[in-house]
N, C-alpha and C positions, 0 to 999 in steps of 0.2 A: 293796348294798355296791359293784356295779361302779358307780354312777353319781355317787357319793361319792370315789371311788376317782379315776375320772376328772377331775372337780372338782379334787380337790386335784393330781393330773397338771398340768392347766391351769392352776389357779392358782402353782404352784413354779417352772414353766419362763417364763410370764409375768415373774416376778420374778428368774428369773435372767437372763433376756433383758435387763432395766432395766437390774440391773446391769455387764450385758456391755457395755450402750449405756452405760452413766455410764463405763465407764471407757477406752473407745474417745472420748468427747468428752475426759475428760483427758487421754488422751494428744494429741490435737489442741488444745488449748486452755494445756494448761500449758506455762509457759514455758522452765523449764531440763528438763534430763535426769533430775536424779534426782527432782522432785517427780512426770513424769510416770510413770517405773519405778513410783513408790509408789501413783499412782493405778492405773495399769494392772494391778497382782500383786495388790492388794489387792481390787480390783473383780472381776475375773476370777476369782480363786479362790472368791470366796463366787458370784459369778453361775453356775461351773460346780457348785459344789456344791449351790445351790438345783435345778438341772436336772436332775443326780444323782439328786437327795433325792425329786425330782418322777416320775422315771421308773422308779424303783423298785419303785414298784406293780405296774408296765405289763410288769414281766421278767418274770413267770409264771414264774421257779422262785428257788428261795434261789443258786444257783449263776447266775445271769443278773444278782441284785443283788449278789451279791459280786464279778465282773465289771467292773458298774460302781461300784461302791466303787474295784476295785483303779486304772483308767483316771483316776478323780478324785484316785486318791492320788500315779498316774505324773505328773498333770498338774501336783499342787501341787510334787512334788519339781522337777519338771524346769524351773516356772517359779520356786520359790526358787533355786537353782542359776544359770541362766538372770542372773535378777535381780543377783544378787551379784555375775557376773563380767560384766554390764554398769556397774554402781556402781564396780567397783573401776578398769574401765577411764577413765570419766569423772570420779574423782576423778584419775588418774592423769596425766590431759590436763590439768585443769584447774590442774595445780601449774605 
């Protein structure tokens, strides 16, 4: 079980790594503001929750993954948040 366990550790953080790297190239690559906000919140929050999802296993108790649940849930709020009052700032400039 632990080496199945591991496995999938490896392979969730692998894929969230991708997507942490796809959405750090968008933000380098696209060219206004708010396409890059939408690459960046969008990639990052599924890339942190595949890492999440992967290390889950590896907490060795129910209160270790609820933990990290809680830290992936601070992360989504605080980058919607985040996200919104950069949007509203760059629609604001851009009038």
């Amino acid at each position: 079980m632990s080496l199945l366990a591991d496995a999938f550790t490896v392979l969730a953080v692998l894929a969230g790594l991708f997507f942490l790297a796809a959405g750090t190239l968008g933000l380098l690559r696209f060219p206004d503001t708010l396409s890059r906000l939408h690459a960046l919140t969008k990639a990052d929050g599924l890339g942190l929750g595949l890492i999440v999802l992967g290390l889950m296993p590896q907490a060795g108790s129910l209160l270790g993954a609820l933990k990290l649940l809680l830290v992936w849930a601070l992360a989504m709020l605080a980058g919607a948040t985040v996200g919104q009052m950069i949007a509203r700032i760059a629609r604001r400039e851009s009038q």
